[in-house]
C-alpha positions, 0 to 999 in steps of 0.5 A: 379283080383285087381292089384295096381301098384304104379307109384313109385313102384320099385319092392320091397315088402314084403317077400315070407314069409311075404306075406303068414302071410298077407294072411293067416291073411286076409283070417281068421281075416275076417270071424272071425271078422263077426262071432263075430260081428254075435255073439254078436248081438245074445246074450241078452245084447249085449257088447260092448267089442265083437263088438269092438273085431269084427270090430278089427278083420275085420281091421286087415283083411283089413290092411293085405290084403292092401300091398297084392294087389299091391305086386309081387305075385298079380301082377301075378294073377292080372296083363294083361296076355300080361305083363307076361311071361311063367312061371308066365302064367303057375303059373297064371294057377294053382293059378286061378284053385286051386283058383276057385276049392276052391271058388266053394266048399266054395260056395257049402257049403254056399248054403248047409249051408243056406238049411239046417239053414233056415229049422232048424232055424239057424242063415241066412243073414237077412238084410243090414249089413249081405248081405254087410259083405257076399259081401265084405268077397266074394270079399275079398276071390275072390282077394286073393285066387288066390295069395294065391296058388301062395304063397303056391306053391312058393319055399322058398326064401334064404337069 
C-alpha cells in the first residue's frame, strides 16, 4: 500500500467525514472520467467539450485521491504493521479483506466482461492509451479500497 508521511506532518488531516467524500470521490470520478473520454472517441465527431469533461473528471479523481494517501486512515492500511497497535491491526485486517474480496469480484466481472464483449463486438482495451488508463484506475482502486473500508466502518466523530 502507498503511505506518505510528511516529515512536517503533525498529525491533523482532514475529517472522518471529508476523507469519505474524497474517497468516494475518487473512486467514482475516475471511471467516469475514462467512460467519457471512451465515449467520446467513439462518436462520428468527436468534441472537444466530452474530452475536456473527461480529463476534468480524472483530475478532480487524482486531486481527491492526493490528501487521502498521506491521511490518518491510510496510514493504517499503508503503514509498517510494527508502527501500529492492535486496534489499527485488527481494523488493518478487516479493510484489506473487504478490500481484496471487492477487488477479486471487480476483477472477476472485468474478465466476464471482456469474454463476452470481444464475442459480441463490444468496446475492449485496444491500444496504449486503454491499457494505461486500465493500469492507473487498478492502481488507483488498489491504494484506496483498503482506506475505504476503514472509512466506512469507522464510527462518526463528534464535535
Amino acid at each position: 500500500m502507498i503511505y506518505y508521511r510528511s516529515s512536517t506532518s503533525e498529525g491533523t488531516g482532514p475529517s472522518l467525514s471529508a476523507l469519505r467524500s474524497l474517497i468516494a470521490t475518487a473512486l467514482l470520478a475516475y471511471p467516469a472520467g475514462c467512460v467519457v473520454l471512451t465515449l467520446s472517441n467513439y462518436t462520428s465527431k468527436p468534441s472537444a467539450a466530452m474530452h475536456l469533461i473527461g480529463f476534468a473528471l480524472i483530475f478532480i479523481a487524482l486531486l481527491s485521491a492526493a490528501p487521502v494517501i498521506g491521511s490518518r486512515l491510510q496510514r493504517i492500511v499503508g503503514e509498517q504493521p510494527s508502527k501500529l497497535d492492535e486496534m489499527e491491526l485488527q481494523q488493518r485486517h478487516k479493510a484489506m479483506n473487504g478490500a481484496y474480496m471487492t477487488f477479486t469480484a471487480l476483477f472477476l466481472a472485468a474478465i466476464a466482461y471482456a469474454g463476452a464483449a470481444s464475442d459480441m463486438n463490444l468496446w475492449v482495451p485496444t491500444g496504449y492509451e486503454n491499457w494505461n488508463a486500465l493500469f492507473w484506475g487498478v492502481f488507483l482502486y488498489s491504494s484506496l479500497l483498503p482506506t475505504a473500508f476503514v472509512a466506512w466502518a469507522m464510527p462518526e466523530e463528534r464535535d
